[in-house]
PyMOL Python script that loads the backbone (N, CA, C, O; Angstrom):
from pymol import cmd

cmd.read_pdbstr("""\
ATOM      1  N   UNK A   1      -1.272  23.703   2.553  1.00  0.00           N
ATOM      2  CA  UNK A   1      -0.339  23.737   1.453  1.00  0.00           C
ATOM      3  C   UNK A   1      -0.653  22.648   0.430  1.00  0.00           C
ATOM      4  O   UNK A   1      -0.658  22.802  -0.792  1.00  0.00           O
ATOM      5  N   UNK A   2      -0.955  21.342   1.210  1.00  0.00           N
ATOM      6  CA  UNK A   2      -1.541  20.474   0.228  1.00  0.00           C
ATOM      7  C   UNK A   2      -2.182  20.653  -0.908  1.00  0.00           C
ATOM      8  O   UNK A   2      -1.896  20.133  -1.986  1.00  0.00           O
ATOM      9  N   UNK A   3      -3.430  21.706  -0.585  1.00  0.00           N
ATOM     10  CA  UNK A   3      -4.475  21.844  -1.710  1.00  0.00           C
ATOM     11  C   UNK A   3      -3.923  23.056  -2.014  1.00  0.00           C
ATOM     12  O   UNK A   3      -5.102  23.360  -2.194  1.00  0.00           O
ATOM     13  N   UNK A   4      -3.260  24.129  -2.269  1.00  0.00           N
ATOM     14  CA  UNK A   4      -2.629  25.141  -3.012  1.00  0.00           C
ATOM     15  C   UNK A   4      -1.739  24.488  -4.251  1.00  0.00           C
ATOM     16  O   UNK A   4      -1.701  25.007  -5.367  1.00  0.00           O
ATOM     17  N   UNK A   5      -0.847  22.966  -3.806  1.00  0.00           N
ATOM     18  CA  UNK A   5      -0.084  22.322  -4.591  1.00  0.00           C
ATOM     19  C   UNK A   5      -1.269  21.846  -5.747  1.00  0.00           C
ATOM     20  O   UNK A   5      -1.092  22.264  -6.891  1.00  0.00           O
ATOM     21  N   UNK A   6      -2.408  21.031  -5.494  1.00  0.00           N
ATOM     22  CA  UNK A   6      -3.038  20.434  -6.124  1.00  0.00           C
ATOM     23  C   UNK A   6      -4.028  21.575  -7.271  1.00  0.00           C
ATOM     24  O   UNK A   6      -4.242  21.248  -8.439  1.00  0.00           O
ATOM     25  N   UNK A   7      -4.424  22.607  -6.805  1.00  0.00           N
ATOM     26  CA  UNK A   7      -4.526  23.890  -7.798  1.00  0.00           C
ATOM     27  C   UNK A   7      -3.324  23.803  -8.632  1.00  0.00           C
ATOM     28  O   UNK A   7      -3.437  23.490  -9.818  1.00  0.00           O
ATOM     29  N   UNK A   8      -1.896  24.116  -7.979  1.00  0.00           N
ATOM     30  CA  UNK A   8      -1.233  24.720  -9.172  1.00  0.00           C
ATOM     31  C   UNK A   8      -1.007  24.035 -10.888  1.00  0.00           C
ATOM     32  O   UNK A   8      -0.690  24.463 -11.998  1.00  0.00           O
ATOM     33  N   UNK A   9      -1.494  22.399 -10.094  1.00  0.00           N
ATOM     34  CA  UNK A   9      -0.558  21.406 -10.887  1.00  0.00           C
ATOM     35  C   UNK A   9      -2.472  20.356 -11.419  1.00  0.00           C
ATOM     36  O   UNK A   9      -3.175  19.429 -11.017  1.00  0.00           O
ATOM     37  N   UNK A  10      -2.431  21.176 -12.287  1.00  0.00           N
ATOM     38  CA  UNK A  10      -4.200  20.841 -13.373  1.00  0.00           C
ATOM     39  C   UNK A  10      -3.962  20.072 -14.082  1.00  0.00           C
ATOM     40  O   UNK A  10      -2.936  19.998 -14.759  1.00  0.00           O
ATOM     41  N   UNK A  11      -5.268  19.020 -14.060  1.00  0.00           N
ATOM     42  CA  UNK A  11      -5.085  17.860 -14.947  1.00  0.00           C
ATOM     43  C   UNK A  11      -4.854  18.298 -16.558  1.00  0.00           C
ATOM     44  O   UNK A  11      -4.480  17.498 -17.416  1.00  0.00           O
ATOM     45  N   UNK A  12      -5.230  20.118 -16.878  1.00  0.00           N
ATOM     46  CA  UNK A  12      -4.692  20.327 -18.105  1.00  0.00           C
ATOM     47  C   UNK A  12      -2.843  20.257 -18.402  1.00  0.00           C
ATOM     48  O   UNK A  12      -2.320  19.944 -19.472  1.00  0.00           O
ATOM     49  N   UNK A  13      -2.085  20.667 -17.055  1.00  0.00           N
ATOM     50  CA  UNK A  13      -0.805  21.318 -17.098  1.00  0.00           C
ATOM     51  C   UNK A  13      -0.169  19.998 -17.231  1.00  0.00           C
ATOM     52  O   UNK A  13       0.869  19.885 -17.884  1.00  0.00           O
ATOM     53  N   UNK A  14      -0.861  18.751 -16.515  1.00  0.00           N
ATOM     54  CA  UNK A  14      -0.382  17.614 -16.364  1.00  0.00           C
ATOM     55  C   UNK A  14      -0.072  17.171 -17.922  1.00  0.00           C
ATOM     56  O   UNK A  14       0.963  16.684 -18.378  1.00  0.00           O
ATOM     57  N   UNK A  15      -1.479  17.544 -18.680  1.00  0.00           N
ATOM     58  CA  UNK A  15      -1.149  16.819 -20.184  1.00  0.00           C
ATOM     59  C   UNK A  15      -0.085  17.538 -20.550  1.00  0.00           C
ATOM     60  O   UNK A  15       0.946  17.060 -21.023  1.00  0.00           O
ATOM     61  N   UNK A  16      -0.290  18.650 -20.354  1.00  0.00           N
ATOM     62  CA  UNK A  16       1.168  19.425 -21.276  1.00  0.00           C
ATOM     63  C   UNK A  16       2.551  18.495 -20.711  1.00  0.00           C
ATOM     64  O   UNK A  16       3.584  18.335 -21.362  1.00  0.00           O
ATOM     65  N   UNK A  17       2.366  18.121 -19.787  1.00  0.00           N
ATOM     66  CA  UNK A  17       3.529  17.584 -19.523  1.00  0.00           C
ATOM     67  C   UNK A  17       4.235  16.413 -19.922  1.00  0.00           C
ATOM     68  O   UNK A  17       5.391  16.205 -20.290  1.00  0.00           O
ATOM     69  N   UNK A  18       3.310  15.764 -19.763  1.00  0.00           N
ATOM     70  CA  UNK A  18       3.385  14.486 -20.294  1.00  0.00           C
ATOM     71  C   UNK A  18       3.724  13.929 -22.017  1.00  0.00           C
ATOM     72  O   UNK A  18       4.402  13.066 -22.573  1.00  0.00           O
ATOM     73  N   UNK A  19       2.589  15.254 -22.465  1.00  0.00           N
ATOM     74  CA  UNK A  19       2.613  15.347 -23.895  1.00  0.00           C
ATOM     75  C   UNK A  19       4.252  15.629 -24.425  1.00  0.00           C
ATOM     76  O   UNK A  19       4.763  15.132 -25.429  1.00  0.00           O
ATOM     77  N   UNK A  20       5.011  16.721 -23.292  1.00  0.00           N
ATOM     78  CA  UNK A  20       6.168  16.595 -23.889  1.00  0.00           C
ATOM     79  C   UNK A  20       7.214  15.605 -23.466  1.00  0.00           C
ATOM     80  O   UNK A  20       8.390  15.884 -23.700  1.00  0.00           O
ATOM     81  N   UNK A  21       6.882  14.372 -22.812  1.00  0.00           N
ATOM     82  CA  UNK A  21       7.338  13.004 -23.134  1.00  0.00           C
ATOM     83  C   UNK A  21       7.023  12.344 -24.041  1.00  0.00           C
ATOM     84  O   UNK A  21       7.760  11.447 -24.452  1.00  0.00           O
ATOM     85  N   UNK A  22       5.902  12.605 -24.559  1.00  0.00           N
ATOM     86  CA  UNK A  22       5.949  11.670 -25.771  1.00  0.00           C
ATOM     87  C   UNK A  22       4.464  10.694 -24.546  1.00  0.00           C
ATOM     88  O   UNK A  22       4.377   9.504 -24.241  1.00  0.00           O
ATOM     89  N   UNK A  23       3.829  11.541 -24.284  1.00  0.00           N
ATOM     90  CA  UNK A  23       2.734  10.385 -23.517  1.00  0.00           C
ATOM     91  C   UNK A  23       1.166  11.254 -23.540  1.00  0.00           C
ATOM     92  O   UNK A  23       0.877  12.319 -22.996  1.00  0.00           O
ATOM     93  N   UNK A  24       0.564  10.599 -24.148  1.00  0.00           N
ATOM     94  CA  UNK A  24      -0.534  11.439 -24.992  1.00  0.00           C
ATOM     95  C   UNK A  24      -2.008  10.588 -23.474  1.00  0.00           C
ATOM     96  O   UNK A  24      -2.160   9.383 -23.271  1.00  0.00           O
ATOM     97  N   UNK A  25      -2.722  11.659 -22.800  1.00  0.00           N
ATOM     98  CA  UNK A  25      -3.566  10.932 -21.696  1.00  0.00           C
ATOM     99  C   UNK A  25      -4.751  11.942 -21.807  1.00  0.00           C
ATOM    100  O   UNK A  25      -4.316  13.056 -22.100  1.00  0.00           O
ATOM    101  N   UNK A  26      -6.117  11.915 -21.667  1.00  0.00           N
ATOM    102  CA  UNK A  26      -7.031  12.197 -21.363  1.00  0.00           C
ATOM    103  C   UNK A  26      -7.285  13.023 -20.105  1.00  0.00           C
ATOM    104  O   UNK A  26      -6.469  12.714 -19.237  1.00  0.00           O
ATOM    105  N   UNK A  27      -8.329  14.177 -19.625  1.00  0.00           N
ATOM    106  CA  UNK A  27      -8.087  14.850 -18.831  1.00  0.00           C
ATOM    107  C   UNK A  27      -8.455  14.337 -17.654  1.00  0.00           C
ATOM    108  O   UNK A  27      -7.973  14.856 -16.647  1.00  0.00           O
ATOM    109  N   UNK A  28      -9.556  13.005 -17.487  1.00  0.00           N
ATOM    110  CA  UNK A  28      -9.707  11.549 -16.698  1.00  0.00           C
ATOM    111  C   UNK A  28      -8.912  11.279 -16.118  1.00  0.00           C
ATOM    112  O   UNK A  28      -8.895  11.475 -14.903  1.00  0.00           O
ATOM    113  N   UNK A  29      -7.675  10.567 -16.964  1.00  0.00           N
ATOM    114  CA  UNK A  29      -6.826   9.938 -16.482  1.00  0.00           C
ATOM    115  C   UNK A  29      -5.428  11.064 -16.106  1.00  0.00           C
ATOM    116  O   UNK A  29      -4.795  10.700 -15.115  1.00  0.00           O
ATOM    117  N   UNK A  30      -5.155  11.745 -16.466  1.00  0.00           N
ATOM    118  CA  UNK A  30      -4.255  12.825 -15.978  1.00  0.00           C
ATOM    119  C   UNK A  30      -4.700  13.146 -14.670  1.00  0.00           C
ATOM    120  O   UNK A  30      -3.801  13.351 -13.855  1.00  0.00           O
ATOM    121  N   UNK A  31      -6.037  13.250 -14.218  1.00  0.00           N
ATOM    122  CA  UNK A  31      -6.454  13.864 -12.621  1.00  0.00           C
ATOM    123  C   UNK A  31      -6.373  12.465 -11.981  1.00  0.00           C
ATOM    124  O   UNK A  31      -6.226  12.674 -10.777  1.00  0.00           O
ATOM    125  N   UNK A  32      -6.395  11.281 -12.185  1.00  0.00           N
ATOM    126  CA  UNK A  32      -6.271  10.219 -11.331  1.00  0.00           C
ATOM    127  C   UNK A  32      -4.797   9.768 -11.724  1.00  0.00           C
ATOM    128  O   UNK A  32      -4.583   8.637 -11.288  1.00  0.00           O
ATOM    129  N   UNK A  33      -3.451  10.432 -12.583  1.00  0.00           N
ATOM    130  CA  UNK A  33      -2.494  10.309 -12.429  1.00  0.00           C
ATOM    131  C   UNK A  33      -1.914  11.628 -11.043  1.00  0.00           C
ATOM    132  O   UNK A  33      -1.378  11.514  -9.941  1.00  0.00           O
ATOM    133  N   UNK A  34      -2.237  12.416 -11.611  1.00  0.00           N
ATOM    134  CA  UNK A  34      -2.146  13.390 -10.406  1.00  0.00           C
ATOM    135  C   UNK A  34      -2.163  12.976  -8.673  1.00  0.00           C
ATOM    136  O   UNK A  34      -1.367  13.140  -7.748  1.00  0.00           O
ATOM    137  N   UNK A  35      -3.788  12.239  -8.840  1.00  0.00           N
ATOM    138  CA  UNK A  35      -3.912  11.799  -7.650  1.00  0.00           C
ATOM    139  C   UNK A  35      -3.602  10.703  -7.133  1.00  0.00           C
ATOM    140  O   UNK A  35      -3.901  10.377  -5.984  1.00  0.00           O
ATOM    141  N   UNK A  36      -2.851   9.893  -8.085  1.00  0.00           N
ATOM    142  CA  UNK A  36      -1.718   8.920  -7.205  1.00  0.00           C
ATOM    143  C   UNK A  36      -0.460   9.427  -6.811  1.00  0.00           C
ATOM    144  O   UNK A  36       0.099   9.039  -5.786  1.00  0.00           O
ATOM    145  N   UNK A  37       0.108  10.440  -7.724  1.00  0.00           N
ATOM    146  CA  UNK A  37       1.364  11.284  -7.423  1.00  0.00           C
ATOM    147  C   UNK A  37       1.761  11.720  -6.055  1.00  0.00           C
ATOM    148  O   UNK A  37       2.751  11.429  -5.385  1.00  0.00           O
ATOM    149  N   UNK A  38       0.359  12.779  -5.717  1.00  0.00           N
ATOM    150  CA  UNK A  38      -0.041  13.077  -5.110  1.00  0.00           C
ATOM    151  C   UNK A  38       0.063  12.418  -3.487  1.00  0.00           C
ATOM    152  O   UNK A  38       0.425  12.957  -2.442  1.00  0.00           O
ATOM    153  N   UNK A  39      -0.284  11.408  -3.694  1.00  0.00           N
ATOM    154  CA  UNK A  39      -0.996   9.732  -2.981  1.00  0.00           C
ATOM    155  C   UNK A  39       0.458   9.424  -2.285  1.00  0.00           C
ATOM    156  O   UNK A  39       0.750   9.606  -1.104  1.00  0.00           O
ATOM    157  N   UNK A  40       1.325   8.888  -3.372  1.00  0.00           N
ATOM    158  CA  UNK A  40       2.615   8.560  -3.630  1.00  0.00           C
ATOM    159  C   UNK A  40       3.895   9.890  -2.481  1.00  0.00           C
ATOM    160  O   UNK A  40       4.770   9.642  -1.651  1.00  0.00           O
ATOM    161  N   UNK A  41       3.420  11.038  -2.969  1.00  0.00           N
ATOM    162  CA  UNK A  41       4.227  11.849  -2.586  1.00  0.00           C
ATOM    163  C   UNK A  41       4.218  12.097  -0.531  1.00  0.00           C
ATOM    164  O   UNK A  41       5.083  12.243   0.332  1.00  0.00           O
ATOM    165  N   UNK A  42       2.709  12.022  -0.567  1.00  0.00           N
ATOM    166  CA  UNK A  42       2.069  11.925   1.191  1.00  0.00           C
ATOM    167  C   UNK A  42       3.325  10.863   1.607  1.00  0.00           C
ATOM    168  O   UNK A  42       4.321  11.239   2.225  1.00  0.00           O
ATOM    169  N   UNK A  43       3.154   9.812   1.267  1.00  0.00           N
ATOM    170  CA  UNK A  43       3.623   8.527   2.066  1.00  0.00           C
ATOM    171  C   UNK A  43       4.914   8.652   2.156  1.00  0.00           C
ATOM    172  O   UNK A  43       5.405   8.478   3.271  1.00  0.00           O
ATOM    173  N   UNK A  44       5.836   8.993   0.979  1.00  0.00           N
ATOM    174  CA  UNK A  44       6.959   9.305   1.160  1.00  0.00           C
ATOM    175  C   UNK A  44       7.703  10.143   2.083  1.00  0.00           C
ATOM    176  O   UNK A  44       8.777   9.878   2.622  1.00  0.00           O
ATOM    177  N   UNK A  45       6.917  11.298   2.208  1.00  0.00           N
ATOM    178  CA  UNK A  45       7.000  12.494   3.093  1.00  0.00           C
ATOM    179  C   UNK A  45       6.261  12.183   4.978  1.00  0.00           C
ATOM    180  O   UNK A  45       6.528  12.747   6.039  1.00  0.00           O
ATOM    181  N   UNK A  46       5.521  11.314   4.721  1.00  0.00           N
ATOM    182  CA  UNK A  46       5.510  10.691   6.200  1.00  0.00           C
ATOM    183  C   UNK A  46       6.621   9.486   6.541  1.00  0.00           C
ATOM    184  O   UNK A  46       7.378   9.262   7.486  1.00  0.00           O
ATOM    185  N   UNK A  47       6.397   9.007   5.614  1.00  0.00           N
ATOM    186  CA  UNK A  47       7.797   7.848   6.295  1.00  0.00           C
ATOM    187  C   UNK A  47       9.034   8.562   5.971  1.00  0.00           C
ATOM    188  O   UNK A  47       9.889   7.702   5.758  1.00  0.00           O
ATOM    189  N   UNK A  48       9.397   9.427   5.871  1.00  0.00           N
ATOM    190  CA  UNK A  48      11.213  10.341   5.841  1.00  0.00           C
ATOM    191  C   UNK A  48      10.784  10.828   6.903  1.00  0.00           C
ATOM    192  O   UNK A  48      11.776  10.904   7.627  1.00  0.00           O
ATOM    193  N   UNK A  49       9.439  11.412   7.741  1.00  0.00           N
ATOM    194  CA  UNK A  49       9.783  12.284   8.759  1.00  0.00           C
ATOM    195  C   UNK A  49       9.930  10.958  10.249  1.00  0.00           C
ATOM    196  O   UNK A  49      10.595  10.961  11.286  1.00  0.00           O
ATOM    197  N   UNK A  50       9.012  10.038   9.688  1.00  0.00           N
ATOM    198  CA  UNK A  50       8.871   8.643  10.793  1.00  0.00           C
ATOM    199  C   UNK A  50      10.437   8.522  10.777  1.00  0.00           C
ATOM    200  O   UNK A  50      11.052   8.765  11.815  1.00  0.00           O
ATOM    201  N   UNK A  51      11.087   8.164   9.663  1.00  0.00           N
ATOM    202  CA  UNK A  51      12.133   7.821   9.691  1.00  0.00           C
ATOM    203  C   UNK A  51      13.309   8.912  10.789  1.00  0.00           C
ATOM    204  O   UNK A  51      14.134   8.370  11.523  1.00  0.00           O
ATOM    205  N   UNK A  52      13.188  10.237  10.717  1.00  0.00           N
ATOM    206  CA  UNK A  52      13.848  11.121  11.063  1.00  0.00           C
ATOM    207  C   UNK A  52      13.479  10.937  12.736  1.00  0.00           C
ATOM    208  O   UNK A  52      14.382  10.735  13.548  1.00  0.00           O
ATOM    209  N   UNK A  53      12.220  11.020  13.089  1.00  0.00           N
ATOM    210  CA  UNK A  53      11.521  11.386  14.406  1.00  0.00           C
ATOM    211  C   UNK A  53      12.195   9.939  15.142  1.00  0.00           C
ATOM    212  O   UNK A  53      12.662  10.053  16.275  1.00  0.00           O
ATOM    213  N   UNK A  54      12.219   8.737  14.525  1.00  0.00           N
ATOM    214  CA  UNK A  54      12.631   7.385  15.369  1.00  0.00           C
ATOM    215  C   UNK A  54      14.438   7.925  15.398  1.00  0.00           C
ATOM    216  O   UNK A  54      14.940   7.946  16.522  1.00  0.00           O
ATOM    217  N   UNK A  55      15.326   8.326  14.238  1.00  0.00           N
ATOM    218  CA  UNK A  55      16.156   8.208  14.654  1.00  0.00           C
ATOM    219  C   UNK A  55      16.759   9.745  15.738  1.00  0.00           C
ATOM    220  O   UNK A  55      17.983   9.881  15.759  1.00  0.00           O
ATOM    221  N   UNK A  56      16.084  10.587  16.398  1.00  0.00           N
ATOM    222  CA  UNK A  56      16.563  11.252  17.377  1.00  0.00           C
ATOM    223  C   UNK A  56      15.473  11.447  18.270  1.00  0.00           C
ATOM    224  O   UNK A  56      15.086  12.519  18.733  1.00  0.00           O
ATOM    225  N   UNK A  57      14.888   9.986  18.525  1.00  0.00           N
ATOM    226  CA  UNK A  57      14.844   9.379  19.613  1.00  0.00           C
ATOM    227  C   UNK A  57      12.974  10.309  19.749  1.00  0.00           C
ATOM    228  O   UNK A  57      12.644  10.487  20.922  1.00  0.00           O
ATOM    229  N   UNK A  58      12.195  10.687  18.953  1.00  0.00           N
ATOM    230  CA  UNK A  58      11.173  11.343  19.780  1.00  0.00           C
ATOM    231  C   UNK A  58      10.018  10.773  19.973  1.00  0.00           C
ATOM    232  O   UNK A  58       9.806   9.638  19.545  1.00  0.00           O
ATOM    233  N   UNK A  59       9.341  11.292  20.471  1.00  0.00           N
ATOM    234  CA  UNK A  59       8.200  10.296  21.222  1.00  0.00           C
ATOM    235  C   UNK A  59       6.981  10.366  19.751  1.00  0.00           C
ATOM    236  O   UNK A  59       5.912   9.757  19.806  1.00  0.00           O
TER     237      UNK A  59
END
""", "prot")
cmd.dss("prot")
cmd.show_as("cartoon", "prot")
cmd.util.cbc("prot")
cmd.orient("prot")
């Protein structure tokens, strides 16, 4: 699922996005914004499940 997410979401779709904040980025730096997001999003999603798995007790 990981890499189906990372297809959908293109360092082009990224500029569009950004662009409509008001944040103008290169297609460079949009794929290494991506891939901290990305980066960012893993860790979060392992420590909520660490968090979940310690509190009902599993091995």
């Amino acid at each position: 699922m990981k890499e189906e997410m990372r297809k959908e979401i293109t360092p082009q779709r990224a500029i569009e996005l950004l662009r409509q904040d008001g944040i103008e980025v290169d297609e460079q730096n949009a794929a290494l914004i991506l891939e901290f997001l990305f980066e960012i999003a893993e860790i979060a999603v392992d420590q909520y499940f660490e968090s979940a798995k310690k509190s009902v007790n599993l091995p």
